[in-house]
PAZAPA-4460 file (N, C-alpha, C; in steps of 0.05 Angstrom, whole numbers, plus 32768, in hexadecimal, padded with zeros to 4 digits):
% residues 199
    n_x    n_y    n_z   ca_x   ca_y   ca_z    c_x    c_y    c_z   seq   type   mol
   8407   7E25   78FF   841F   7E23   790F   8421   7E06   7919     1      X     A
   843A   7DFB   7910   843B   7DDF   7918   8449   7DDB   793C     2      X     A
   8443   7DC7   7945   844A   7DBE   795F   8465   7DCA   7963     3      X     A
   8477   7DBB   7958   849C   7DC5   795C   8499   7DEB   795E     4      X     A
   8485   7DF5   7954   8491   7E1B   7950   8486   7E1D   796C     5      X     A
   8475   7E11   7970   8467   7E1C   798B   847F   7E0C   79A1     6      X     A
   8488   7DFB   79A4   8498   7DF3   79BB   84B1   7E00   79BD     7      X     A
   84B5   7E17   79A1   84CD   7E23   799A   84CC   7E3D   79AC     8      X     A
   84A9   7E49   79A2   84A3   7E5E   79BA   84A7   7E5C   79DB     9      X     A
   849C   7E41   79DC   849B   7E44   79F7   84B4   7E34   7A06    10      X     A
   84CD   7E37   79F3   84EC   7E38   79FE   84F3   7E47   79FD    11      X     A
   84E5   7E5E   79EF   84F6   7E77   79E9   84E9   7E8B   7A03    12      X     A
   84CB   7E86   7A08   84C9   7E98   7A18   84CF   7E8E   7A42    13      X     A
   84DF   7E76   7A3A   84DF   7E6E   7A50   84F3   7E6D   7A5B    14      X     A
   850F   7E75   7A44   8522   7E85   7A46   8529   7EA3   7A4E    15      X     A
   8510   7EAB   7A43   8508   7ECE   7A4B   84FA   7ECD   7A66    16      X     A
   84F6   7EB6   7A6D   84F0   7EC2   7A89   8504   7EB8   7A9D    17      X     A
   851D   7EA2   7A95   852F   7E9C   7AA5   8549   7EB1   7AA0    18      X     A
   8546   7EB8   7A89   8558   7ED2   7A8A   8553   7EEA   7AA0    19      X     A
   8530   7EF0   7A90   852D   7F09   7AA6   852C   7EFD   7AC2    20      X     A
   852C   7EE4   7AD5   8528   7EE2   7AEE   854D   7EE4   7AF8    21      X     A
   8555   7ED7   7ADE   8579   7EDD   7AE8   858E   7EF9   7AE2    22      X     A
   856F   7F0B   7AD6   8579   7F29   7ACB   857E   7F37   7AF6    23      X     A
   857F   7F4D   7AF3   8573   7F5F   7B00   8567   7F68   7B0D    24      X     A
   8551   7F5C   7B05   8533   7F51   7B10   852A   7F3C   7B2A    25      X     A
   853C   7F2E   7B2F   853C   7F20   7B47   8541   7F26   7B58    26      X     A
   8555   7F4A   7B5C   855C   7F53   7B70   8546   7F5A   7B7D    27      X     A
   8531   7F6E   7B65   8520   7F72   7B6F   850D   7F60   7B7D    28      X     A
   850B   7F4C   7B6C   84F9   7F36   7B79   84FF   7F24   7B8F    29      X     A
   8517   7F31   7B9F   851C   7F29   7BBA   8519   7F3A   7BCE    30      X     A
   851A   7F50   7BBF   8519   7F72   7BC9   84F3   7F6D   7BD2    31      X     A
   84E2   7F64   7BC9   84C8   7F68   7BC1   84C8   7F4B   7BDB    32      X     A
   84D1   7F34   7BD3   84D8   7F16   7BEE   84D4   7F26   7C09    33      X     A
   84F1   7F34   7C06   84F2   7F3E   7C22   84E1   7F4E   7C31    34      X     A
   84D7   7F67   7C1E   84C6   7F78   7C2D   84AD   7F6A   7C35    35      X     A
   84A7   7F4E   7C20   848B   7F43   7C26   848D   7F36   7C44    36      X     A
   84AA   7F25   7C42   84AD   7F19   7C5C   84B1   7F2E   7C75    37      X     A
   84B0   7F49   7C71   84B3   7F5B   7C88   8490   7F57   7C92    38      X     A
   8484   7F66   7C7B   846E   7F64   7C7E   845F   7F4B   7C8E    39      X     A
   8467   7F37   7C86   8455   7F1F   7C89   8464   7F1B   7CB3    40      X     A
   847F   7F24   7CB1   8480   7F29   7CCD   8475   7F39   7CD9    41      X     A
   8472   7F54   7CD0   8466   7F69   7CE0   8445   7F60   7CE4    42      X     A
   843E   7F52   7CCC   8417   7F42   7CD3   8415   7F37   7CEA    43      X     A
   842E   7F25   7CEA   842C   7F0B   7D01   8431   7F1D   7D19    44      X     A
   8443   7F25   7D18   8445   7F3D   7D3B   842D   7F4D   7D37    45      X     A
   8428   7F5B   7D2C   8405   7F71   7D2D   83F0   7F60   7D2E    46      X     A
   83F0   7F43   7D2E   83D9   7F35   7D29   83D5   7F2A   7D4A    47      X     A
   83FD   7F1F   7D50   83FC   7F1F   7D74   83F4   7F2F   7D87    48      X     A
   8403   7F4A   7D7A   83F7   7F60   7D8A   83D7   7F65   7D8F    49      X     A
   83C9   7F63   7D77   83B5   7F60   7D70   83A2   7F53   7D89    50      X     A
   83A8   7F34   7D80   839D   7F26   7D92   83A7   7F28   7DAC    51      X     A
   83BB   7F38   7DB7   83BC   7F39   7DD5   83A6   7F42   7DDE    52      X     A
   83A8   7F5D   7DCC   839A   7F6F   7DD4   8378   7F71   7DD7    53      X     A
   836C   7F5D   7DC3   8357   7F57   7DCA   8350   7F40   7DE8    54      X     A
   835B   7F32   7DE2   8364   7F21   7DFC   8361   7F31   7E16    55      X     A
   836E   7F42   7E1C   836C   7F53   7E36   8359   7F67   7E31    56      X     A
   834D   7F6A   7E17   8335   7F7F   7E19   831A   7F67   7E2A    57      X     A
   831B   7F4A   7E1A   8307   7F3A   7E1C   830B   7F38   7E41    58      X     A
   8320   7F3B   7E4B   8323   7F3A   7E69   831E   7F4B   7E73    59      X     A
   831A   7F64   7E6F   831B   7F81   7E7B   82FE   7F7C   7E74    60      X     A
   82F1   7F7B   7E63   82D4   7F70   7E60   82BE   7F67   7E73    61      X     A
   82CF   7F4A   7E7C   82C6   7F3B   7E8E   82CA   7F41   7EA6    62      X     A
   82DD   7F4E   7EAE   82E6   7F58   7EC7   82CD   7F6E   7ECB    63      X     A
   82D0   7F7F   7EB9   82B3   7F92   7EBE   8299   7F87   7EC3    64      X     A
   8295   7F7A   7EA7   827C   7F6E   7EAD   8279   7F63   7EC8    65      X     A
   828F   7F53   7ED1   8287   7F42   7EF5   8286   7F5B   7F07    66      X     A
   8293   7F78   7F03   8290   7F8A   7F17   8276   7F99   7F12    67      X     A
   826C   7F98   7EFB   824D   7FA4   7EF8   823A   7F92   7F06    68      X     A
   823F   7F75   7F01   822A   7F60   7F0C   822D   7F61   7F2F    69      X     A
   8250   7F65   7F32   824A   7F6C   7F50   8242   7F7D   7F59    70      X     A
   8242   7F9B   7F4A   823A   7FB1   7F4E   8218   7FAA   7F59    71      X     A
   8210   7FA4   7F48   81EE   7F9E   7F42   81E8   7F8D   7F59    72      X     A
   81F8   7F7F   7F65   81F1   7F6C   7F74   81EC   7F7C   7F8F    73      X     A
   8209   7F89   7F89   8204   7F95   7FA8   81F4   7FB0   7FAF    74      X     A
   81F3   7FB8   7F90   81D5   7FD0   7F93   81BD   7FC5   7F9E    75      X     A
   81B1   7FA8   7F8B   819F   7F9C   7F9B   8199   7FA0   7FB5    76      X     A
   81B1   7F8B   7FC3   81BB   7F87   7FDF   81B2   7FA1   7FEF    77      X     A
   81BA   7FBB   7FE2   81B7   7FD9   7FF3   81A1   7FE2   7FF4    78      X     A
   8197   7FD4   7FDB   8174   7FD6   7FDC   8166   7FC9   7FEE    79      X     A
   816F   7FB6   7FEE   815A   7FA3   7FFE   815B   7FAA   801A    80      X     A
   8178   7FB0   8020   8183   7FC2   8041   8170   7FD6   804C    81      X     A
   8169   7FE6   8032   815A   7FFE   8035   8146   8003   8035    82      X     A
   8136   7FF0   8027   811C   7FE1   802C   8112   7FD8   8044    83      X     A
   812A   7FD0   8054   8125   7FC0   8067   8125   7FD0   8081    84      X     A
   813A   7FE2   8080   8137   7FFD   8093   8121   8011   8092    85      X     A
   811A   8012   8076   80FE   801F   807A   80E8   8016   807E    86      X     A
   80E9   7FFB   8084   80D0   7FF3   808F   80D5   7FED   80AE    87      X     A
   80EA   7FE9   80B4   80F6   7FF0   80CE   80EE   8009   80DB    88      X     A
   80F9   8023   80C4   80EA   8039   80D0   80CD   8044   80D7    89      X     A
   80C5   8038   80C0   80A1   8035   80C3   8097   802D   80D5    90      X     A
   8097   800E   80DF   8095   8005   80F7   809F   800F   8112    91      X     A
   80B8   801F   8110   80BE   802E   8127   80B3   804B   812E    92      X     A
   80AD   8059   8118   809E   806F   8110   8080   8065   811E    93      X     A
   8077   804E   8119   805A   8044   8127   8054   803D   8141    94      X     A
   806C   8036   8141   8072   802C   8163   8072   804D   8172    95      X     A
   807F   805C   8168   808A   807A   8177   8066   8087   8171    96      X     A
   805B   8088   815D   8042   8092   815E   802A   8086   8177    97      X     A
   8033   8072   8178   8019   8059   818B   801E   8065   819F    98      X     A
   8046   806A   81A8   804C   806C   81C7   8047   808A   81CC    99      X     A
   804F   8098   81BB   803E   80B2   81BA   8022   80C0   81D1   100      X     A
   8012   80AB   81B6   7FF5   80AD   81BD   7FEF   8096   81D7   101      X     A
   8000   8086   81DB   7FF5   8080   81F8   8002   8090   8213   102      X     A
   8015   809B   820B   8026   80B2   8219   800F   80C6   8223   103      X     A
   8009   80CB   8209   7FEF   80EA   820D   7FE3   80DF   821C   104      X     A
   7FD0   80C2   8219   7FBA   80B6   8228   7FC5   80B3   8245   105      X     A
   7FDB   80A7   8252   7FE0   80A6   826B   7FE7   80C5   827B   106      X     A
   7FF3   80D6   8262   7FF4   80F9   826C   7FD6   8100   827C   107      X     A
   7FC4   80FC   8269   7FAB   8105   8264   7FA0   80F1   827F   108      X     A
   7FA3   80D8   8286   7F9A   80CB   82A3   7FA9   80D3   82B8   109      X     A
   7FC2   80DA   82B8   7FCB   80E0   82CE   7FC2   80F4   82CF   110      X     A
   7FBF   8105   82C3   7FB5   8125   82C8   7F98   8123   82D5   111      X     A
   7F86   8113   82CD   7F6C   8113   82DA   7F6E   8108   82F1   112      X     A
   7F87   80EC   82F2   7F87   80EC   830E   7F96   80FF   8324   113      X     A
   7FA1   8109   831B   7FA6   8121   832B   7F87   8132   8336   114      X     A
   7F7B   813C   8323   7F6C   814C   8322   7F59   8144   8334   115      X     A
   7F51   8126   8331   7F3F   8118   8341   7F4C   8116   8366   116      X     A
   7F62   810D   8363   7F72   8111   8380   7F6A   8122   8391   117      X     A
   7F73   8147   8377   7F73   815B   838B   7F54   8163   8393   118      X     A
   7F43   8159   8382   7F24   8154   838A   7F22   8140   83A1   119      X     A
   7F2B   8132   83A4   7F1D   8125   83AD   7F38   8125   83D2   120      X     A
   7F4F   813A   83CA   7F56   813C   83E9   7F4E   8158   83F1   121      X     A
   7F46   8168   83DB   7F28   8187   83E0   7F14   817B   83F5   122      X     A
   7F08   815E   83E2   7EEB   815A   83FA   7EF4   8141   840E   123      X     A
   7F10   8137   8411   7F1B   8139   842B   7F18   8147   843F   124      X     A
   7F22   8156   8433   7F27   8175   844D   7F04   817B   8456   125      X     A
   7EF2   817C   843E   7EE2   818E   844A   7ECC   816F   845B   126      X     A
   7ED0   815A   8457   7EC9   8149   8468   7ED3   8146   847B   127      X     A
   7EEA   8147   847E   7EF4   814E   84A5   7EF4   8163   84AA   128      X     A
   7EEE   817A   849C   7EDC   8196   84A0   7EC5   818F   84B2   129      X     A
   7EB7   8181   84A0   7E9A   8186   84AF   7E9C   8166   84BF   130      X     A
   7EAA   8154   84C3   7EAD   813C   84CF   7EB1   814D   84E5   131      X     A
   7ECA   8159   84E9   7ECE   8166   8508   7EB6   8176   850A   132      X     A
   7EA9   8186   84FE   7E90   819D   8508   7E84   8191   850C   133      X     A
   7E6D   817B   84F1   7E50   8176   84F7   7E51   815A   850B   134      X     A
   7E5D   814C   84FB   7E5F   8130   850B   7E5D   812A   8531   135      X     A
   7E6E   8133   852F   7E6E   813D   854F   7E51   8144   855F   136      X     A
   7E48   8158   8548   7E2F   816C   8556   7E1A   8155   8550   137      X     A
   7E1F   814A   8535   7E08   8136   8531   7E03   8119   8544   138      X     A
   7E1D   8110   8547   7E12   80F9   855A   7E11   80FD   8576   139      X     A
   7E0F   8124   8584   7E0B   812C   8599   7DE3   812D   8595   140      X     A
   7DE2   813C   857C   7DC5   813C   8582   7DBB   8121   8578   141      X     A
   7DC1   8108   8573   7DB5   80F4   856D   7DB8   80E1   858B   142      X     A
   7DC7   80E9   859B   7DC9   80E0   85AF   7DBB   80ED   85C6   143      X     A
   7DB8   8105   85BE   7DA1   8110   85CF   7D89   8108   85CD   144      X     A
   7D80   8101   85A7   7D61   80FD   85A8   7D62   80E0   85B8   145      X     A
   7D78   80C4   85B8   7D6D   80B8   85BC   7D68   80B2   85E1   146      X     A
   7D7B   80C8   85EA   7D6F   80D0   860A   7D59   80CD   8609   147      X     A
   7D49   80E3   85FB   7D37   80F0   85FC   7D1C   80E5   85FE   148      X     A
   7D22   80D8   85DF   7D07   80CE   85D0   7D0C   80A2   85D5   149      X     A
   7D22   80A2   85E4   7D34   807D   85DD   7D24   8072   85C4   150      X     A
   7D26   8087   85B2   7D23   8071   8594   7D3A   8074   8589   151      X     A
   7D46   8057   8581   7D63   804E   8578   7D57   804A   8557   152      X     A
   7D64   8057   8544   7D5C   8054   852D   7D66   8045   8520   153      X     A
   7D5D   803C   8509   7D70   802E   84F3   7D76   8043   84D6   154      X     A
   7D93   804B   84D7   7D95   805F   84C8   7D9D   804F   849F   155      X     A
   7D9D   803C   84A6   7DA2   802B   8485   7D85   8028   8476   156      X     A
   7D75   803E   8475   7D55   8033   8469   7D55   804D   8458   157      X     A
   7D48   804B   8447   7D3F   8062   842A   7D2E   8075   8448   158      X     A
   7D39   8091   8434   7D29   80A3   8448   7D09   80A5   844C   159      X     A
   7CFE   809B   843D   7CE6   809E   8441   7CDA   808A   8458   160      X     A
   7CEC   8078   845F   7CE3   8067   8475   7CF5   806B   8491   161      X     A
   7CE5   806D   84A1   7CF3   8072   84C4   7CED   805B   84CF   162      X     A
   7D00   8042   84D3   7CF6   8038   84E4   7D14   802E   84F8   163      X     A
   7D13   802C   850D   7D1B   8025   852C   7D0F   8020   8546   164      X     A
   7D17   801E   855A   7D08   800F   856C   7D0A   802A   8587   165      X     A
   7CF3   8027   858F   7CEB   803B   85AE   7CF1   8021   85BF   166      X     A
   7D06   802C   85D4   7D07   8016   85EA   7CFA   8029   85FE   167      X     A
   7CE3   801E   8601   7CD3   802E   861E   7CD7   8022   863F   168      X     A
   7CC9   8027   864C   7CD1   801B   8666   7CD0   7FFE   8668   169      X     A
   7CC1   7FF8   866B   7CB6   7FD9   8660   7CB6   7FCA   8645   170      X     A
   7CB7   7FD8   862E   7CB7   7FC7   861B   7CC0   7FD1   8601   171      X     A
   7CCA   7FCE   85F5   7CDF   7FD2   85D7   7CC5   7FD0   85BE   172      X     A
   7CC1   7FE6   85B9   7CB0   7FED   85A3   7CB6   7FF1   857F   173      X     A
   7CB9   7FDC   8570   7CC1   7FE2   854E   7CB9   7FFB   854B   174      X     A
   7CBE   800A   853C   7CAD   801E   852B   7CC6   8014   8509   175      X     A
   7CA8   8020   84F9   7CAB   8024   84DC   7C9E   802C   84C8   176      X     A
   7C9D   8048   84C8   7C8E   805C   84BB   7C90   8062   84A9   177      X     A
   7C82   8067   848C   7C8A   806B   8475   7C7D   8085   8477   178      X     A
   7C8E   8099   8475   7C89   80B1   8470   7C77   80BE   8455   179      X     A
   7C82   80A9   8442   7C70   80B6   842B   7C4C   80B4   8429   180      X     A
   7C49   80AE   8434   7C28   80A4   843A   7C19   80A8   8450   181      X     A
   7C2A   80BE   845F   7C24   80CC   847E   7C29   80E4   847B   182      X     A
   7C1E   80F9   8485   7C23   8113   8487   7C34   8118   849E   183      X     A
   7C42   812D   849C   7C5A   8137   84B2   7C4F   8137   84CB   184      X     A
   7C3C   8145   84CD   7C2F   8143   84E1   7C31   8126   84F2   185      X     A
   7C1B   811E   84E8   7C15   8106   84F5   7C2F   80EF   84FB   186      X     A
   7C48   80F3   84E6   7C5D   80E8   84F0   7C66   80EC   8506   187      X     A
   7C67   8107   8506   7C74   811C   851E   7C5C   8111   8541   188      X     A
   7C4D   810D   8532   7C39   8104   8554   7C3E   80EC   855D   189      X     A
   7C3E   80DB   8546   7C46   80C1   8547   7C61   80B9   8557   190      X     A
   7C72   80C5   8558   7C8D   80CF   855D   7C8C   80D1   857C   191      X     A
   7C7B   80EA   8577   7C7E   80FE   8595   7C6C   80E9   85AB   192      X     A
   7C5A   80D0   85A4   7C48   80C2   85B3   7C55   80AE   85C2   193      X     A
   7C6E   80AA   85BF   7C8C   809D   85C3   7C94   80A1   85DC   194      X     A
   7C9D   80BD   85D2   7CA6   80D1   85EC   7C99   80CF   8605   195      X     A
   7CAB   80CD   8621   7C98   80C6   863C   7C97   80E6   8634   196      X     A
   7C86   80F1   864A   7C7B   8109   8657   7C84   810B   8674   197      X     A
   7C8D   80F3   8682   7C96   80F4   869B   7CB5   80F1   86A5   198      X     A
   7CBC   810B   86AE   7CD4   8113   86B2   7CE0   810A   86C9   199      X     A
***
């Protein structure tokens, strides 16, 4: 096939395609234009919509996320509150135990001092009991012996020692007798050798 048949083809078929684009066929192929250009509008609006809509998801996102991080913050915060009250309570709980137990302890002293009081205004009584009975009688007969016998004693000495002074007619006599190393007797003479005989 020489050059000229082939450039003959491709006039002929390039007629058959400007025929068929000016047949019939272009209706459709504006018919096919248009719906594409519907399409290619309805992309661009569904693609806007689209992207709104992620847009305010990515904000609804963030908005959460900052209300979880505040959330968390302020759970912390309630923690730490509560933490802090219960060691508040602990320590007050310790304090109420201590005051407690010093409570019981001053219960427990006042009570003995009571107890000790009413003891001790019992042997009140029975010392100005016997203060009014014996006392009286006692420094009647200690005042009689020293009529009697004028020995003035010294009553601040351990009992086993007697000593005071015989004031006799003429002359003031020590005595100081250790009883433990004397028999009764002989104390008792010793005593009685004091005594005038002359009435």
């Amino acid at each position: 096939m020489d050059l000229g048949h082939k450039f003959q083809d491709l006039e002929e078929t390039g007629e058959t395609l400007v025929a068929l684009i000016n047949s019939a066929q272009t209706e459709k192929l504006r018919e096919i234009k248009d719906e594409h250009l519907v399409l290619f509008d309805q992309h661009i609006e569904t693609k806007k919509i689209v992207t709104q809509i992620l847009k305010e998801e990515a904000e609804i996102e963030e908005c959460v996320g900052q209300r979880l991080l505040d959330m968390e913050e302020e759970k912390q915060q309630r923690e730490r509150e509560l933490e802090s009250l219960e060691e508040q309570l602990r320590q007050c709980t310790a304090k109420s135990q201590i005051s407690d137990s010093e409570l019981q302890f001053l219960k427990r002293e006042l009570e003995s001092l009571r107890n000790s009081e009413h003891e001790l205004e019992t042997l009140q009584k029975e010392v100005d009991e016997d203060t009014t009975e014996v006392i009286p009688s006692a420094v009647y007969v200690a005042q009689l012996y020293y009529v009697l016998t004028k020995i003035k004693w010294e009553y601040d000495r351990p009992p086993n020692i007697l000593k005071g002074v015989h004031y006799g007619a003429d002359l003031a006599t020590p005595i100081n007798i250790d009883t433990s190393v004397r028999s009764r007797s002989a104390v008792s003479d010793e005593l009685w050798s004091f005594v005038s005989t002359e009435w």
